[in-house]
C-alpha positions in Angstrom: 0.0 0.0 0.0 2.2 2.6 0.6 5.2 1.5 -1.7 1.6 2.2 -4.4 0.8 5.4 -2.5 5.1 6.6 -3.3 5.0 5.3 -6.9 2.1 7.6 -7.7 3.2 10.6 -5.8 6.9 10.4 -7.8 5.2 9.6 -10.9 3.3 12.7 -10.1 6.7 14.7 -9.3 8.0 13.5 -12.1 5.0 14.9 -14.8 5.1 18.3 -13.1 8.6 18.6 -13.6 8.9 18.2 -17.0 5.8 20.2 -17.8 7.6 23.1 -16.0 11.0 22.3 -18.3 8.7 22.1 -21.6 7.0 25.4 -20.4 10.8 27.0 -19.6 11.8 25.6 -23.2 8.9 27.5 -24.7 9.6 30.8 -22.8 13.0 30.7 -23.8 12.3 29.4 -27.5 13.2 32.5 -30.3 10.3 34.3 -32.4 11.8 32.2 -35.4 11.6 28.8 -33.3 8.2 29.5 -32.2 7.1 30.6 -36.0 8.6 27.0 -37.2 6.2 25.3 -34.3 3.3 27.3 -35.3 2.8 28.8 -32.1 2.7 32.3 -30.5 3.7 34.6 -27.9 0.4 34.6 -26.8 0.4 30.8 -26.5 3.1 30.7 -24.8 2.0 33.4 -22.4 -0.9 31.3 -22.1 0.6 28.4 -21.3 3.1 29.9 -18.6 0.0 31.3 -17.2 -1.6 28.0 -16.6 -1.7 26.5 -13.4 0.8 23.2 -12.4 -1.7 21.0 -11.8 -4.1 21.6 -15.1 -3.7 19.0 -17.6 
């Protein structure tokens, strides 16, 4: 039970982490980069703005 309880809480660490490196790539991405993705400032700005826990 609680080696089940840990798994879920790292795996849980572990999403939130790389959400917040994909959302630091993005801030840090050029106008150029972001043109060749086919996304925005505003997306982004969106995006940064969005809570840790939303999906």
């Amino acid at each position: 039970m609680v080696a089940s309880i840990w798994r879920k809480l790292s795996a849980i660490v572990r999403i939130r982490r790389e959400r917040s490196r994909a959302r630091y790539h993005l801030a840090a991405m050029s106008e150029r980069e972001l043109q060749d993705c086919g996304m925005s400032r505003a997306e982004i700005a969106y995006e940064l703005t969005k809570p840790t826990r939303r999906k």
